[in-house]
N, CA, C and O atoms as a printed pandas DataFrame, in Angstrom:
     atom_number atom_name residue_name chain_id  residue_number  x_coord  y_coord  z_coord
0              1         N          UNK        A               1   37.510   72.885   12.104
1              2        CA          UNK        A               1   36.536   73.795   11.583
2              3         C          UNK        A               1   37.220   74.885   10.753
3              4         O          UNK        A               1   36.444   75.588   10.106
4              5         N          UNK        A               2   38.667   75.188   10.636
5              6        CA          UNK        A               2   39.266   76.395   10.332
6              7         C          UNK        A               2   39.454   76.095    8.899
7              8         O          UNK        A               2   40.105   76.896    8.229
8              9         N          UNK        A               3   38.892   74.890    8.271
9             10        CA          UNK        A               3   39.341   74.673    6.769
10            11         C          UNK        A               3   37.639   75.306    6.164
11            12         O          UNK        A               3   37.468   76.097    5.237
12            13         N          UNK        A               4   36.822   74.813    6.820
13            14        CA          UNK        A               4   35.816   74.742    6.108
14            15         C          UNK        A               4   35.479   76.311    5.248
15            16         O          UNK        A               4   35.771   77.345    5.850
16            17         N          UNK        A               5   34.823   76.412    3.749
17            18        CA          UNK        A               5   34.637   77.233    3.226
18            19         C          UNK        A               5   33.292   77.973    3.084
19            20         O          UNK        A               5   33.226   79.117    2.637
20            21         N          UNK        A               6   32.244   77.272    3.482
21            22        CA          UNK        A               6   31.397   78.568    3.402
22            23         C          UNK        A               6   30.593   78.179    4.505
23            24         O          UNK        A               6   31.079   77.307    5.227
24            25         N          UNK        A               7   29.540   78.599    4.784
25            26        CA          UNK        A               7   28.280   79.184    6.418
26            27         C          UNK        A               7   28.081   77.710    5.649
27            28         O          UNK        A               7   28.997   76.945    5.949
28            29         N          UNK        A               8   27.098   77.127    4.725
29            30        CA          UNK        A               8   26.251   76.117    4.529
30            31         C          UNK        A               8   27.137   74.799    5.275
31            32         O          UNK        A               8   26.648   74.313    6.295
32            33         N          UNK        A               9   28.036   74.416    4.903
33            34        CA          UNK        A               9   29.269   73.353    5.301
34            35         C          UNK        A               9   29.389   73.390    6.695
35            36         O          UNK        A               9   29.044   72.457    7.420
36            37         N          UNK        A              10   29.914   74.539    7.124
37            38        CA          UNK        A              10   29.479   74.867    8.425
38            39         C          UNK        A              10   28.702   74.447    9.179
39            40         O          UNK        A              10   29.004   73.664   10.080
40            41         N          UNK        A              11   27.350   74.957    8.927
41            42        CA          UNK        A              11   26.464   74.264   10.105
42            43         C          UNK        A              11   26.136   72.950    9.188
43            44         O          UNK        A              11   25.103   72.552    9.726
44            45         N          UNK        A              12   26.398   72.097    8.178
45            46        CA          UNK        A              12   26.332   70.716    8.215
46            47         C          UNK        A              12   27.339   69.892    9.241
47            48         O          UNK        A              12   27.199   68.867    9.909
48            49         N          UNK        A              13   28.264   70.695    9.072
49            50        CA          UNK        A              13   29.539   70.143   10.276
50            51         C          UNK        A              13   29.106   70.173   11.161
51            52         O          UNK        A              13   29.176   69.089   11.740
52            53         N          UNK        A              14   28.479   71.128   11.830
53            54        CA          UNK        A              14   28.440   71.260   13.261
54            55         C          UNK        A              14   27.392   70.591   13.889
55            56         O          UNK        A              14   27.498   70.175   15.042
56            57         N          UNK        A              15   25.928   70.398   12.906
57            58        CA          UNK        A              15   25.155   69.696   12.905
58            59         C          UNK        A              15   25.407   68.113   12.964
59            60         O          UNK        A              15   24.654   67.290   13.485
60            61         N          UNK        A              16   26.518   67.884   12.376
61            62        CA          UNK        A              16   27.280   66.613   12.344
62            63         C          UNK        A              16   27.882   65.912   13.787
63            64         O          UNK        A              16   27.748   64.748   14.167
64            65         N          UNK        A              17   28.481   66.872   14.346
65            66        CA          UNK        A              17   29.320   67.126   15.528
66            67         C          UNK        A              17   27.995   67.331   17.053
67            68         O          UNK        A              17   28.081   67.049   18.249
68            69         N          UNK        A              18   27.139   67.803   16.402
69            70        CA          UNK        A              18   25.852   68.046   17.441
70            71         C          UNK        A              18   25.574   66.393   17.787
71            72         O          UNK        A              18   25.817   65.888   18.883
72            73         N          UNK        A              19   25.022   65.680   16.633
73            74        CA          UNK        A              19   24.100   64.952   16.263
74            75         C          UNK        A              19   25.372   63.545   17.389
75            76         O          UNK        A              19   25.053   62.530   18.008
76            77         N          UNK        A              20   26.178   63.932   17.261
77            78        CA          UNK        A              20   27.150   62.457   17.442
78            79         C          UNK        A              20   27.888   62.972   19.256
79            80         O          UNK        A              20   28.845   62.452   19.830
80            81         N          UNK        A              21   27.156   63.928   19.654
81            82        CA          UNK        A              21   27.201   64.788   21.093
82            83         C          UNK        A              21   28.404   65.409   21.121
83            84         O          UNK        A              21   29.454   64.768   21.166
84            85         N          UNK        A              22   28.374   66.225   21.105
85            86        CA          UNK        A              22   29.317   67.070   21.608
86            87         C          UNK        A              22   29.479   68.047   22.475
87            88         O          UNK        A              22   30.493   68.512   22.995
88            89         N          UNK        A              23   27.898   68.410   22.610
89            90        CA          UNK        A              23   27.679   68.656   24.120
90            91         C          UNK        A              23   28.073   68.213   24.794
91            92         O          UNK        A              23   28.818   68.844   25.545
92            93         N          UNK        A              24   27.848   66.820   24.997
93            94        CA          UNK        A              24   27.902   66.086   26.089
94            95         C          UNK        A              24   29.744   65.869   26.223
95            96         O          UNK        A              24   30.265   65.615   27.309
96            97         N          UNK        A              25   30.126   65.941   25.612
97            98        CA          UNK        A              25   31.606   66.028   25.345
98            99         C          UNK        A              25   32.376   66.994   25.935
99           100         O          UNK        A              25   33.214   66.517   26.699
100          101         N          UNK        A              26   32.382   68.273   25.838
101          102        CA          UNK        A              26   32.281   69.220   26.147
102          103         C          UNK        A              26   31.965   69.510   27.138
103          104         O          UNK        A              26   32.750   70.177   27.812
104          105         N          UNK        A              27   30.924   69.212   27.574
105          106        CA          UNK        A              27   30.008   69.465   29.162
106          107         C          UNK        A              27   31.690   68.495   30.037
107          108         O          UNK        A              27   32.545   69.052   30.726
108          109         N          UNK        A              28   31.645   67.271   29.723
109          110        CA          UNK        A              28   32.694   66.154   30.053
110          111         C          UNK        A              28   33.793   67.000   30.399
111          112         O          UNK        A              28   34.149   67.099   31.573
112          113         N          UNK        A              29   34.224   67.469   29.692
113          114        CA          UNK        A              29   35.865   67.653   29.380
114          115         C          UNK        A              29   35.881   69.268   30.021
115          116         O          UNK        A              29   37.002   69.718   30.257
116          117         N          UNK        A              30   34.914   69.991   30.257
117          118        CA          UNK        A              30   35.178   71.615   30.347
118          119         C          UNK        A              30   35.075   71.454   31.849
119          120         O          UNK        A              30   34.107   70.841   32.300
120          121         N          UNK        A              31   36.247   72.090   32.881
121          122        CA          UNK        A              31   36.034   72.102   34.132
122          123         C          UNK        A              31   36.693   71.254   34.861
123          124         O          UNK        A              31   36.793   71.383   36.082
124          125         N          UNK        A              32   37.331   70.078   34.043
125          126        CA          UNK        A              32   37.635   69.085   34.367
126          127         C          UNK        A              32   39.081   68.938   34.870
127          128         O          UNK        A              32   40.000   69.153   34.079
128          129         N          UNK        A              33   39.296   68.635   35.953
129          130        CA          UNK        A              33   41.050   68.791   36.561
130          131         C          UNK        A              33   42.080   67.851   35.674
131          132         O          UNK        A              33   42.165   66.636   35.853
132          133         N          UNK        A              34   42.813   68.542   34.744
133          134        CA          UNK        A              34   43.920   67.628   33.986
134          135         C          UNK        A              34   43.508   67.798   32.510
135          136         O          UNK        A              34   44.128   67.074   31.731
136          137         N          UNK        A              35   42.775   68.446   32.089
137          138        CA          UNK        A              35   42.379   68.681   30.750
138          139         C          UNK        A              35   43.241   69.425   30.012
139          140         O          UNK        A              35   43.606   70.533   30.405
140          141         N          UNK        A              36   43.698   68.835   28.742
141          142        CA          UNK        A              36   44.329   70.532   28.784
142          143         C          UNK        A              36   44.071   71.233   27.924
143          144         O          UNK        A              36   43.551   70.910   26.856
144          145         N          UNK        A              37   44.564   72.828   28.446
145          146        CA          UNK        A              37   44.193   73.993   28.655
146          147         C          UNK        A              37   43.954   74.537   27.248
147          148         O          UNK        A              37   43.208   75.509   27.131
148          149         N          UNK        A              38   44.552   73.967   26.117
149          150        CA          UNK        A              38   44.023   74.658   24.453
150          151         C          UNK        A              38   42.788   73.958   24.366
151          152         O          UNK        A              38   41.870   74.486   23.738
152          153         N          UNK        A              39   42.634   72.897   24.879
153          154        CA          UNK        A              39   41.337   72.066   24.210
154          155         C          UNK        A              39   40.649   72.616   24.685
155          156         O          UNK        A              39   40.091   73.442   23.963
156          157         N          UNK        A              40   40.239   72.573   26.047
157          158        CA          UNK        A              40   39.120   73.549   26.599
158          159         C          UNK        A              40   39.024   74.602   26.029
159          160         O          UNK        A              40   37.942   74.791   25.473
160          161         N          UNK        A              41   40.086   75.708   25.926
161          162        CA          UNK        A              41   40.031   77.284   25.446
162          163         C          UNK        A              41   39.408   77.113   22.859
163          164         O          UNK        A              41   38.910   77.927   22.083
164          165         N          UNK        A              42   39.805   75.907   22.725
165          166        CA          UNK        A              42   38.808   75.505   21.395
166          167         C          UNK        A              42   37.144   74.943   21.791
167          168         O          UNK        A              42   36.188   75.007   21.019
168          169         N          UNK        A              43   37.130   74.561   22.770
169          170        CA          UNK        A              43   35.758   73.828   22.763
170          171         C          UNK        A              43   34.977   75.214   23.905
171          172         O          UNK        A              43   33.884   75.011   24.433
172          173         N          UNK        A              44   35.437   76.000   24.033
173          174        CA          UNK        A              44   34.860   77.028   24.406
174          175         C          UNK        A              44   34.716   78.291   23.480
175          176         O          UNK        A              44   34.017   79.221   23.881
176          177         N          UNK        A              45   35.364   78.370   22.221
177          178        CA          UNK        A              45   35.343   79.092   21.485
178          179         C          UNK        A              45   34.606   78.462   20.398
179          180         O          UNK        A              45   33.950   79.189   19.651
180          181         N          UNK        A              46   34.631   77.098   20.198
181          182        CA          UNK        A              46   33.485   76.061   19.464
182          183         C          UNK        A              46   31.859   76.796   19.951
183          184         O          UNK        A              46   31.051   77.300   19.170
184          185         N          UNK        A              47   31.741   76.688   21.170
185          186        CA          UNK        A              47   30.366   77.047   21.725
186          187         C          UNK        A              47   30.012   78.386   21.759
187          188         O          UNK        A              47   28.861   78.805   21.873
188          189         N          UNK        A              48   31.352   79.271   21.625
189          190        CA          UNK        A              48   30.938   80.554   21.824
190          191         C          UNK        A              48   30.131   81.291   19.800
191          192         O          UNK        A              48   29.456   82.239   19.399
192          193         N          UNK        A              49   30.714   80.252   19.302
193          194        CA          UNK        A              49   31.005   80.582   17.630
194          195         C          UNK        A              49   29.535   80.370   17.172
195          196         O          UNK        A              49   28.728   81.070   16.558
196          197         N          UNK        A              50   29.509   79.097   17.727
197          198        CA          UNK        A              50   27.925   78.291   17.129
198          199         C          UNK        A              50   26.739   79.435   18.240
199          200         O          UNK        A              50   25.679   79.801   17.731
200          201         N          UNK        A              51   26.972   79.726   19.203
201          202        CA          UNK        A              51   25.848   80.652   19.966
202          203         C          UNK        A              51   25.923   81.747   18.725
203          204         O          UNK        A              51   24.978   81.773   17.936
204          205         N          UNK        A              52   27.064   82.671   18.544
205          206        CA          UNK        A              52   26.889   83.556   18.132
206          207         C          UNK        A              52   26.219   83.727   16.689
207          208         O          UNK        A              52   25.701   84.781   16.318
208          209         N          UNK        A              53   26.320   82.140   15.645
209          210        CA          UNK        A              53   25.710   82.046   14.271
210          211         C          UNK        A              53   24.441   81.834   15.136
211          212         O          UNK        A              53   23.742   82.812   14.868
212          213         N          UNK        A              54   23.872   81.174   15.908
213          214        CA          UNK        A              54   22.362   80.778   16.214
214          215         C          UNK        A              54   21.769   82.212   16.236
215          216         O          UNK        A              54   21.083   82.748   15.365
216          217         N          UNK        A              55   22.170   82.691   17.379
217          218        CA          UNK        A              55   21.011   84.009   18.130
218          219         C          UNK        A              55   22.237   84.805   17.226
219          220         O          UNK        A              55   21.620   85.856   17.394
220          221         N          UNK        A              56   23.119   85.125   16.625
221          222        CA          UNK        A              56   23.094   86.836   15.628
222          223         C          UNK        A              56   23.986   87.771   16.840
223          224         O          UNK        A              56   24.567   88.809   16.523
224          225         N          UNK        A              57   23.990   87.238   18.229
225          226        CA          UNK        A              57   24.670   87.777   19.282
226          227         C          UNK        A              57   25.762   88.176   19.379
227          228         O          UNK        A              57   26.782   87.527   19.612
228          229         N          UNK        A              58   25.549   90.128   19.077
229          230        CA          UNK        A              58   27.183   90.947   19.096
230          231         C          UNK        A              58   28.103   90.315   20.440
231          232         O          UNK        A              58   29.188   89.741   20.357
232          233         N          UNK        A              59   27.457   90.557   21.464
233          234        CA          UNK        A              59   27.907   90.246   22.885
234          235         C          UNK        A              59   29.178   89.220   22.663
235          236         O          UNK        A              59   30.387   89.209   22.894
236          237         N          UNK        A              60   28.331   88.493   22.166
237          238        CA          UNK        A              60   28.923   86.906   22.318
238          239         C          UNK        A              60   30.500   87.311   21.265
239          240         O          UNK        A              60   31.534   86.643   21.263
240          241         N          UNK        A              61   30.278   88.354   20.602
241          242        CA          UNK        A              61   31.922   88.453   19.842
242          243         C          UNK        A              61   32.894   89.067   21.751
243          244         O          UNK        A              61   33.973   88.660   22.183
244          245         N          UNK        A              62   32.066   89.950   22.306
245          246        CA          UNK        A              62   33.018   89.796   23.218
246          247         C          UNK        A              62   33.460   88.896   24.165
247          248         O          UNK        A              62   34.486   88.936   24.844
248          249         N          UNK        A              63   32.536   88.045   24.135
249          250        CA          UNK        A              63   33.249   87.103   25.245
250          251         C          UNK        A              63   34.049   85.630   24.450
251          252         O          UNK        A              63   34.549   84.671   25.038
252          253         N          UNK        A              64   33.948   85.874   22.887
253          254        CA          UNK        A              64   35.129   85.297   22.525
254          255         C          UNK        A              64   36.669   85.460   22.134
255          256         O          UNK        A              64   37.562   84.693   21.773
256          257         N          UNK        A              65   36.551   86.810   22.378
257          258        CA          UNK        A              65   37.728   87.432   22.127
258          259         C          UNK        A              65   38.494   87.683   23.688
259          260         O          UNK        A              65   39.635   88.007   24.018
260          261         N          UNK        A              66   37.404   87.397   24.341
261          262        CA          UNK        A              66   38.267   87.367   25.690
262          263         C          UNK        A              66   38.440   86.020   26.527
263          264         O          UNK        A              66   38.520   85.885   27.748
264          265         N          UNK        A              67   38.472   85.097   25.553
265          266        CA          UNK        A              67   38.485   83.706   25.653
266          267         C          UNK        A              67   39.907   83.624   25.674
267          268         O          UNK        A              67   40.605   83.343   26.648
268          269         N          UNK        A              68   40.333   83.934   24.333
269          270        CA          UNK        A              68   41.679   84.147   23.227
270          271         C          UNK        A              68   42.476   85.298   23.480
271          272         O          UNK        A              68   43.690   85.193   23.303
272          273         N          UNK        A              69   41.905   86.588   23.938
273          274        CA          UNK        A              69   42.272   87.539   23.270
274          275         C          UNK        A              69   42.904   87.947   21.858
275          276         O          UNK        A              69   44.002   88.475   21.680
276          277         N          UNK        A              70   42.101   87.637   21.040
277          278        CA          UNK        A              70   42.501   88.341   19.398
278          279         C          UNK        A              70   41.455   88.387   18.943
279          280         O          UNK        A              70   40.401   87.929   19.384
280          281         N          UNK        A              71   41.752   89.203   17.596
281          282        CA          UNK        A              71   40.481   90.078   16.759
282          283         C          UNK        A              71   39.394   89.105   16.205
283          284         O          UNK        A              71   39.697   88.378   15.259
284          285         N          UNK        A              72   38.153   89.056   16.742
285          286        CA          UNK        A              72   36.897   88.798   16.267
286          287         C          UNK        A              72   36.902   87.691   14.964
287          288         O          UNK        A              72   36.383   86.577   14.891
288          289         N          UNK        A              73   37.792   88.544   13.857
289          290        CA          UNK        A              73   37.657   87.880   12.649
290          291         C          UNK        A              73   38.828   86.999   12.619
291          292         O          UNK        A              73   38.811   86.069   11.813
292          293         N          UNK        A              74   39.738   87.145   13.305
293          294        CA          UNK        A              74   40.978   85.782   13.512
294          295         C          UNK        A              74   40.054   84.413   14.001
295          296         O          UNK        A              74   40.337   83.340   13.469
296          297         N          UNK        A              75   39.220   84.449   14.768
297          298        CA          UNK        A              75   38.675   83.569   15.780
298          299         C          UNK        A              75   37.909   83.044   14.464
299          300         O          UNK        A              75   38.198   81.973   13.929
300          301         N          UNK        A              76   36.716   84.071   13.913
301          302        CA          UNK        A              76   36.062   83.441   12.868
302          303         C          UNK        A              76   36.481   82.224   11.683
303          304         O          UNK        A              76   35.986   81.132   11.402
304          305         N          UNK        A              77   37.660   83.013   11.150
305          306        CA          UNK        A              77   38.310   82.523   10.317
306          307         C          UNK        A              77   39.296   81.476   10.464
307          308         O          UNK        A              77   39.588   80.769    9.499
308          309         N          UNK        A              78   39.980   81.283   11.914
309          310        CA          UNK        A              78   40.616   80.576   12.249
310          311         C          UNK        A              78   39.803   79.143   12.700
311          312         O          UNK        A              78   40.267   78.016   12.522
312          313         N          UNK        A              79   38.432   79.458   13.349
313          314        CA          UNK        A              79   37.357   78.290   13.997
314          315         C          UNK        A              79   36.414   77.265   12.679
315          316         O          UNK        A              79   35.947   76.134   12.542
316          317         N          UNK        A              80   36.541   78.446   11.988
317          318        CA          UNK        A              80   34.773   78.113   10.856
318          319         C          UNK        A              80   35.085   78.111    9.669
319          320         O          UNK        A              80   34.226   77.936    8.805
């Protein structure tokens, strides 16, 4: 996601990535004993990214930065 260039591409991607489950992927893999630990800490910052474009949710910048700990717009720019 960290190449892509603008919001529109974006949620075609992610819409892309929805459509082919990734929930269900995710749901799979998060929690899971032996996973490892960057993938989860991306597919939790995946979900935290897409909540925060859906609902507009300041909140949700904090609980991705305390996913990672780093600045808001690293996460943005680094995820999307």
């Amino acid at each position: 996601m960290h190449g892509i260039p603008d919001q529109d591409l974006f949620y075609d991607v992610t819409d892309a990535l929805e459509e082919q489950g990734m929930e269900r992927v995710i749901l799979r893999l998060v929690g899971r004993e032996g996973v490892d630990t960057d993938l989860v800490e991306q597919l939790q910052i995946y979900e935290l990214v897409l909540e925060h474009e859906d609902d507009g949710v300041h909140s949700t910048a904090n609980n991705i930065r305390s996913v990672i700990n780093v600045p808001f717009c690293t996460i943005l720019y680094r995820n999307v």
